[in-house]
C-alpha positions in Angstrom: 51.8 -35.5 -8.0 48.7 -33.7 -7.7 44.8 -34.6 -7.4 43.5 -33.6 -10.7 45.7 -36.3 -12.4 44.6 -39.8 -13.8 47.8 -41.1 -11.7 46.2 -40.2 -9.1 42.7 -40.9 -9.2 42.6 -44.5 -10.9 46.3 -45.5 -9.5 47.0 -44.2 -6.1 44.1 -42.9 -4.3 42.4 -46.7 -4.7 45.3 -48.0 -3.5 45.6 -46.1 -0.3 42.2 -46.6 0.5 42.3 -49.9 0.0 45.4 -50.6 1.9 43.9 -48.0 4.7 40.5 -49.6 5.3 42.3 -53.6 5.4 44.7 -52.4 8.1 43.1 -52.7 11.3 45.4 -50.5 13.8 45.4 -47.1 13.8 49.3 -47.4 14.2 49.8 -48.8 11.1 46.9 -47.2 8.8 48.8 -44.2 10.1 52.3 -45.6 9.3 50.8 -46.5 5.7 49.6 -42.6 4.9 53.3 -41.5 6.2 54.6 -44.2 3.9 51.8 -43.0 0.6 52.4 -39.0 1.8 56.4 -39.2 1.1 55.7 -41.1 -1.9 53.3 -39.0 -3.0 55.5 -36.0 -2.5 58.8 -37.9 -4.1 56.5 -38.1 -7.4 57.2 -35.0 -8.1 60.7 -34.1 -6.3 62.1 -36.9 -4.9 65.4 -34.9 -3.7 63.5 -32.5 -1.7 61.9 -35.2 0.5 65.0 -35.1 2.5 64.4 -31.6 3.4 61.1 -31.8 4.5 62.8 -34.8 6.9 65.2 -33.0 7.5 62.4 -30.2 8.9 60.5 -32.1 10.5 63.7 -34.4 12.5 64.4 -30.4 13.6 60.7 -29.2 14.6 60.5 -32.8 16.4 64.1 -32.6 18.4 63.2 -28.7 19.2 59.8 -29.4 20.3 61.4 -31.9 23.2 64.3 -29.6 24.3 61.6 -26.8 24.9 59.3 -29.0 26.7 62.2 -30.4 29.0 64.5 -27.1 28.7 64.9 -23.9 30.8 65.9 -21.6 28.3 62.9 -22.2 26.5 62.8 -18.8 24.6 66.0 -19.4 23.5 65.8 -22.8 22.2 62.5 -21.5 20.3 64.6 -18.7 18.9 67.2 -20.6 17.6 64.4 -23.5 15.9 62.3 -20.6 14.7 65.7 -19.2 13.0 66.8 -22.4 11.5 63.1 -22.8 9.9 62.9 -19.3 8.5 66.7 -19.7 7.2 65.7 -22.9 5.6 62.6 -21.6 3.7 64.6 -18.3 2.8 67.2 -19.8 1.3 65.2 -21.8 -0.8 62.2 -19.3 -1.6 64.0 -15.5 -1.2 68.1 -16.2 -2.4 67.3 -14.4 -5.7 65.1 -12.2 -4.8 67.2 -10.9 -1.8 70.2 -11.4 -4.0 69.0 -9.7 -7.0 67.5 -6.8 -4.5 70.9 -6.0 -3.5 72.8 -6.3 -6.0 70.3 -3.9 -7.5 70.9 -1.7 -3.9 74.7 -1.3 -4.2 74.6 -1.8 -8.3 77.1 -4.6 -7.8 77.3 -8.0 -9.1 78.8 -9.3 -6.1 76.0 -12.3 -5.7 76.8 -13.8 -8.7 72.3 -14.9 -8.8 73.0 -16.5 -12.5 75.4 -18.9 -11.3 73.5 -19.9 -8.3 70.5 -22.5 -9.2 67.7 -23.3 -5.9 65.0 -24.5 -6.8 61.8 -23.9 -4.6 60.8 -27.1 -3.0 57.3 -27.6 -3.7 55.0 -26.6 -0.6 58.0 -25.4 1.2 56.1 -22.2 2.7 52.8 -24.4 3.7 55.1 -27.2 6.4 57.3 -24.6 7.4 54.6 -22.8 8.7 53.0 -26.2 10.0 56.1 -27.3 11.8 56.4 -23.5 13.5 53.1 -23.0 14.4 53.9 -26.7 16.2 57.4 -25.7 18.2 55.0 -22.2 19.5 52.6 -24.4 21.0 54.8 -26.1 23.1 56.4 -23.3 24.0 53.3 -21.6 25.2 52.0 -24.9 26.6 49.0 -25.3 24.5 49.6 -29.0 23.9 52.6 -31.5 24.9 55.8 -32.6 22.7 55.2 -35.2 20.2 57.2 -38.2 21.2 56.4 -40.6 18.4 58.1 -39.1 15.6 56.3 -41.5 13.3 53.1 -39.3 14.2 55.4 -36.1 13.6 55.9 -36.9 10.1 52.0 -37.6 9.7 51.5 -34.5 11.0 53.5 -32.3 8.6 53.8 -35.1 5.8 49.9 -36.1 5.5 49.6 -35.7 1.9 46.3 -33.9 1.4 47.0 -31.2 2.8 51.0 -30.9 2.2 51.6 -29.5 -0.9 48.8 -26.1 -1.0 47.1 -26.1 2.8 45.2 -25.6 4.2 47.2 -24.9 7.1 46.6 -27.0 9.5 47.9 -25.8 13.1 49.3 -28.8 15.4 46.2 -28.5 18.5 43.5 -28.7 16.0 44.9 -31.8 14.9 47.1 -33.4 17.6 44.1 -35.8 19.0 43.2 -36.9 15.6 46.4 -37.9 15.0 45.9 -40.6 17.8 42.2 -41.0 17.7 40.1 -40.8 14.6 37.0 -43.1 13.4 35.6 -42.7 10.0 31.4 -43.1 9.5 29.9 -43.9 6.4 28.5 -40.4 6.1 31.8 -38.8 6.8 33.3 -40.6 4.2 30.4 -39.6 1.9 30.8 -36.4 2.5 34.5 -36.7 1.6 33.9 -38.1 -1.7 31.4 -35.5 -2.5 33.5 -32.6 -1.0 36.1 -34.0 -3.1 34.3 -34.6 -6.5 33.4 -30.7 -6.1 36.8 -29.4 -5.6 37.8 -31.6 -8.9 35.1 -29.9 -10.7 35.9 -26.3 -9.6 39.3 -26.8 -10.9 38.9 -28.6 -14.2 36.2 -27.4 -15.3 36.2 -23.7 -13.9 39.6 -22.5 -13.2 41.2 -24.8 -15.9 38.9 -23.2 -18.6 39.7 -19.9 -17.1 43.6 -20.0 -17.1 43.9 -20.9 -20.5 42.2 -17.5 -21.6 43.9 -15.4 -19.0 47.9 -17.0 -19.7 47.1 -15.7 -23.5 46.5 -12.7 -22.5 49.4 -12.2 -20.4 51.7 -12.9 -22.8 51.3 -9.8 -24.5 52.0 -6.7 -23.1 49.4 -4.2 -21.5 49.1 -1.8 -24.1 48.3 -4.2 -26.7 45.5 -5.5 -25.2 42.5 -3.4 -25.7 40.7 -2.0 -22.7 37.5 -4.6 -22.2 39.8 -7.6 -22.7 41.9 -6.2 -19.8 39.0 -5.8 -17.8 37.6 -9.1 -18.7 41.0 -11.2 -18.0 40.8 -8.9 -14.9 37.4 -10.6 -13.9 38.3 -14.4 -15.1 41.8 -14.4 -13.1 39.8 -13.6 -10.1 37.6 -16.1 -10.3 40.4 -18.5 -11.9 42.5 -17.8 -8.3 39.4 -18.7 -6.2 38.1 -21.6 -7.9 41.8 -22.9 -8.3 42.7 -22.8 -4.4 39.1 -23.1 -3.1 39.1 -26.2 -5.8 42.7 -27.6 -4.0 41.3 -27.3 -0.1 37.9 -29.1 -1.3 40.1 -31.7 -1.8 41.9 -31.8 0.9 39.2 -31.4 3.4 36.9 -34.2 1.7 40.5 -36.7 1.2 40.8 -36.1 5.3 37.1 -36.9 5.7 38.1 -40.4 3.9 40.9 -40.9 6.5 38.7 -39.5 9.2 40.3 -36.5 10.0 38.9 -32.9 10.0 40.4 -29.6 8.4 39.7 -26.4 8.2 37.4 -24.6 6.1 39.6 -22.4 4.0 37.2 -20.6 2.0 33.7 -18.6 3.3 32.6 -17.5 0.2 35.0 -14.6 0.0 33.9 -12.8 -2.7 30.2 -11.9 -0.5 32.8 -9.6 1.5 31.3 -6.0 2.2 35.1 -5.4 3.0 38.7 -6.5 2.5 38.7 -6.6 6.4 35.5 -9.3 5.9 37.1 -10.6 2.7 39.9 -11.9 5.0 38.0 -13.8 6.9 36.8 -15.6 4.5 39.7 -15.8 1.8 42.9 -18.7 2.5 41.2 -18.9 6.7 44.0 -20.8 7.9 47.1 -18.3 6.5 44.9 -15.4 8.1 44.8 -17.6 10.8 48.3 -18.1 11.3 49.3 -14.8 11.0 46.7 -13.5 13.5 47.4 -16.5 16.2 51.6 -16.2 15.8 52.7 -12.7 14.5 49.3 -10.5 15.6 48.6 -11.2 18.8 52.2 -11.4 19.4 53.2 -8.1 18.1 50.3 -6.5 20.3 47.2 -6.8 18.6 45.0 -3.9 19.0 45.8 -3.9 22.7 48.1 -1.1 22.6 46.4 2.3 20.5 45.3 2.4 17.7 49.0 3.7 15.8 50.4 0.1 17.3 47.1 -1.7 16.0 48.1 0.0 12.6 51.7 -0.9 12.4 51.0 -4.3 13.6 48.6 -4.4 10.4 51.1 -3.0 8.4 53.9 -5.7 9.3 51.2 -8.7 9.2 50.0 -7.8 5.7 53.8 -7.2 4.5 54.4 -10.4 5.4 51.7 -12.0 4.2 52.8 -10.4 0.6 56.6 -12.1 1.1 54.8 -15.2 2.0 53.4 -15.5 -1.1 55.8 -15.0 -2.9 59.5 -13.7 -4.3 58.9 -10.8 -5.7 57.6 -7.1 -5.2 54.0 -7.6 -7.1 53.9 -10.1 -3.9 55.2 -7.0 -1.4 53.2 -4.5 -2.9 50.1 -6.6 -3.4 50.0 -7.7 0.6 51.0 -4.1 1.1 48.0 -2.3 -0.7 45.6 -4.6 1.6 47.2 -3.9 4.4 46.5 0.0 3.3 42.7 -0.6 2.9 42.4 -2.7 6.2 43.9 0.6 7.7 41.9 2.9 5.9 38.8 0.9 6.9 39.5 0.8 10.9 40.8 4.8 10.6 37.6 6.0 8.0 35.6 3.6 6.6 34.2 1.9 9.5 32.2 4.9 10.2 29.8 4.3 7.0 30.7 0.7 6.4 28.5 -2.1 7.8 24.8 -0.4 8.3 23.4 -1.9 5.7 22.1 1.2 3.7 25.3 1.0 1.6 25.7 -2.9 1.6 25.8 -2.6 -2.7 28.4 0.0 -3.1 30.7 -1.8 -0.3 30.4 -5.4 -2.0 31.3 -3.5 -5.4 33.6 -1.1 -3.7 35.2 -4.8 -2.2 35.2 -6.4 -5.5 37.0 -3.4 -7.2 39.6 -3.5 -4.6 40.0 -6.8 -4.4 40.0 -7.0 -8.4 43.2 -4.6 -8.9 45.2 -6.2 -6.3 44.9 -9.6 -8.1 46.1 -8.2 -11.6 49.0 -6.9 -9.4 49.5 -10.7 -7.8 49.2 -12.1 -11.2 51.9 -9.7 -12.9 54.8 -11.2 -13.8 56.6 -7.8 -12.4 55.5 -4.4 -10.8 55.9 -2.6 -13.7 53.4 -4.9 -15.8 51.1 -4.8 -13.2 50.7 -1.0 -13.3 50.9 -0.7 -17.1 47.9 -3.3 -16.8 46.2 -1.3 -13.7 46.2 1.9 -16.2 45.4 0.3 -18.9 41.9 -0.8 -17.7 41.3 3.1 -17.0 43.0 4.6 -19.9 41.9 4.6 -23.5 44.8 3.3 -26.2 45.0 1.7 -29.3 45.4 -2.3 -29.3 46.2 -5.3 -31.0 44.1 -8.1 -29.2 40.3 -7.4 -28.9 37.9 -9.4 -26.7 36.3 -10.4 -29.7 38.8 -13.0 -30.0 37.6 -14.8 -26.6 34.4 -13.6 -26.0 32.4 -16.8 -27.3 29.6 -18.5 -26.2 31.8 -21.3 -24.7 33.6 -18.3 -22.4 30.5 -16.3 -21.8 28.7 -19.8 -20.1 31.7 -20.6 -18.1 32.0 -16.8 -17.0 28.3 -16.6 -15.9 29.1 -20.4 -14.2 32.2 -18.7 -12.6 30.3 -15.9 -11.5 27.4 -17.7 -10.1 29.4 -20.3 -8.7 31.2 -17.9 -6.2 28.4 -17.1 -4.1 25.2 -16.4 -5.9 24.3 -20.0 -5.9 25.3 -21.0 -2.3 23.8 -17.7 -0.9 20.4 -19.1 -2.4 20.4 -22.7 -1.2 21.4 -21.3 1.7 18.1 -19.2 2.2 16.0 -22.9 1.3 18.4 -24.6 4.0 20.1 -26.4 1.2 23.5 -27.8 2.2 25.5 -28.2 -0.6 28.2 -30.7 -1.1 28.2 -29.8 3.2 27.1 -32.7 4.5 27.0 -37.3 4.1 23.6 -37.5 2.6 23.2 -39.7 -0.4 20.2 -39.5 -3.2 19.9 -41.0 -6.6 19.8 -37.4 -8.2 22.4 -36.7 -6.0 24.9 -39.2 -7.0 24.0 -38.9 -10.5 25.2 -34.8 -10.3 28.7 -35.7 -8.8 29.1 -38.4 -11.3 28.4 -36.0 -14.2 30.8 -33.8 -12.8 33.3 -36.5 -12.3 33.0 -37.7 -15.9 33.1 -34.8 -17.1 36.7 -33.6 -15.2 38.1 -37.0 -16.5 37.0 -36.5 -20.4 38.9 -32.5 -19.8 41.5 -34.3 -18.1 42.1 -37.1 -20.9 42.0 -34.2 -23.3 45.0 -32.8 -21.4 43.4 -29.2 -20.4 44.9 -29.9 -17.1 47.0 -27.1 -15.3 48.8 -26.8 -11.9 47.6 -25.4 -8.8 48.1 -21.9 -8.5 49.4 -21.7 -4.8 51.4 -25.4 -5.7 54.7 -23.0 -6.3 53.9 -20.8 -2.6 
């Protein structure tokens, strides 16, 4: 099940809240959203909900032993192994498999007669229940003895199937303690109603030009219409996720608990180092708090700083996804996050160029999206020289260019910063905080309508980051 659907919007979300706000113990308004999350997630695949028990009865048992054990860096080496085996299996078999059968050109994994399907969300708990078992370990915050409270924490269906990624010690005392204001809960619903309109309106009406496009190949599409798919996947991919943690973060607000902001406006950057501290925080996050620091940092020279960058970004590529536009597309931002630090950083940042390095930021961050949207590497770079390269072609932007595409491409466009960046400047808070106005209402009711009317009409598509 998923946000943007009528099931749940005028079925389920009522009835949780309803059920939530009668209940008068915390202990059982949290055993209800344990009960509402696994239902939620069985709506979809109700044969992978055993799994995600499965991972977090593991993460739960682990998390004890380490707290009570003395060969804690074992036990968290052996629970770390089992999580990453789990998720590999699942995600990587044919990928790995295909890869080296490809290696010793060999069928000996026979890939076609193997079927695993990727559990939906797989990636996001995994990394929820590790980032969990490393806390104890280090001490940061006690084992979870309730396991009713485990299972909230990984299960809690806002945030469970597409982030953001919420580590356990910004959330552990929430868990136990929450209260819920009417201006948080305001604040939810508003949050919420703009995340709904981000993705049906925006990145719905975006998708549907740029999956037409991608079915033909790169050298029938002529040069401006690559270039202009180029521009509306970009902003498809931001208003699709940034659409899918607005959610999230305003549905917590309703329950009373508070996520992180995943999203600072990430295409303002001045460069892919400051676009990734604004584009999916918590993953950054996550990979700077358990595989950066770890590794090193930028404690020990600058060649270790470089290959620790190099093996955080590769990673953050497989973590996306199967396949090498994934590798090479976390690989070639790990290569300008590099060539920043060694170069850039000597011109970047000192305001006389602050144009050329939001456009130089754009650019970059432009081409490594048509690489992440390819549906392989070889695509990609037939589409990467096709924008550059004059050829003949069959499909012409004349064929999407209408007014209809041109209004939602200056909407998209204004939408990802422009706007913000000027309320901002009048201390305008949008959609940020509980505050309620007749205008106001009446603006998040339009755009509610108006999701439900595209809805109806069945222009709905999934989350991008649902199959990560």
């Amino acid at each position: 099940m998923v946000f943007s659907s009528i099931v749940f919007l005028w079925v389920l979300l009522p009835i949780i809240l309803i059920c939530y706000y009668i209940c008068p113990y915390l202990k059982a308004r949290n055993f209800l959203l344990v009960i509402f999350s696994l239902f939620f997630y069985a709506w979809g695949e109700p044969k992978y909900i055993v799994l995600m028990l499965l991972s977090v009865l593991v993460n739960y048992v682990f998390g004890i032993l380490i707290e009570r054990g003395r060969k804690k860096g074992l036990l968290l080496a052996v629970c770390a192994a089992l999580n990453l085996l789990i998720l590999g299996y699942f995600k990587y078999f044919h990928f790995l498999a295909e890869t080296w059968n490809g290696f010793i050109k060999s069928d000996a994994f026979k890939v076609s007669e193997v079927s695993v399907a990727l559990p939906i969300g797989i990636s996001f708990y995994t990394f929820q229940a590790l980032s969990y078992v490393v806390d104890v370990y280090r001490g940061d915050n006690r084992a979870q003895k309730n396991f009713l409270n485990m299972v909230l924490y990984i299960s809690f269906f806002p945030q469970l199937i597409a982030g953001p990624i919420v580590k356990y010690h910004d959330i552990e005392m929430q868990i136990e303690k929450r209260t819920v204001t009417a201006e948080s809960f305001s604040y939810g619903v508003k949050r919420f109603i703009l995340g709904m309109g981000k993705k049906v309106i925006l990145a719905n009406t975006f998708a549907q030009i740029v999956d037409k496009v991608y079915d033909y190949q790169p050298w029938d599409v002529a040069r401006p219409l690559l270039w202009m798919t180029a521009i509306l996947y970009m902003l498809q991919i931001y208003f699709d996720f940034s659409a899918y943690s607005d959610m999230a973060i305003g549905l917590g607000k309703m329950f009373g608990f508070t996520f992180q902001e995943n999203f600072r406006l990430p295409y303002t950057a001045v460069s892919i180092r400051d676009f990734w501290r604004r584009w999916h925080i918590s993953l950054s996050s996550w990979f700077r708090e358990y595989v950066y620091i770890p590794l090193g940092g930028n404690r020990k020279g600058k060649m270790r700083t470089y290959l620790n960058l190099t093996a955080v970004f590769l990673l953050t590529g497989f973590w996306h996804g199967a396949g090498w536009t994934f590798i090479v597309w976390g690989i070639y931002h790990g290569f300008f996050n590099i060539l920043e630090r060694c170069l850039l950083d000597k011109w970047m940042g000192r305001g006389r160029w602050h144009v050329m390095e939001h456009i130089y930021t754009l650019l970059v961050v432009l081409i490594g999206w048509v690489l992440f949207r390819a549906p392989t590497l070889t695509y990609g770079l037939q589409y990467i020289k096709g924008m550059f390269v004059s050829h003949e072609a069959v499909l012409r932007v004349e064929r999407f260019l209408d007014l209809k595409t041109m209004m939602f491409l200056a909407a998209g466009i204004l939408g990802s910063g422009i706007i913000q960046n000027i309320l901002a400047r009048k201390q305008i808070r949008f959609a940020e905080d509980g505050d309620i106005s007749f205008i106001g209402i009446a603006g998040y009711m339009a755009v509610m309508w108006f999701s439900v009317i595209l809805l109806v009409n069945n222009t709905y598509n999934p989350f991008i980051y649902f199959r990560f």
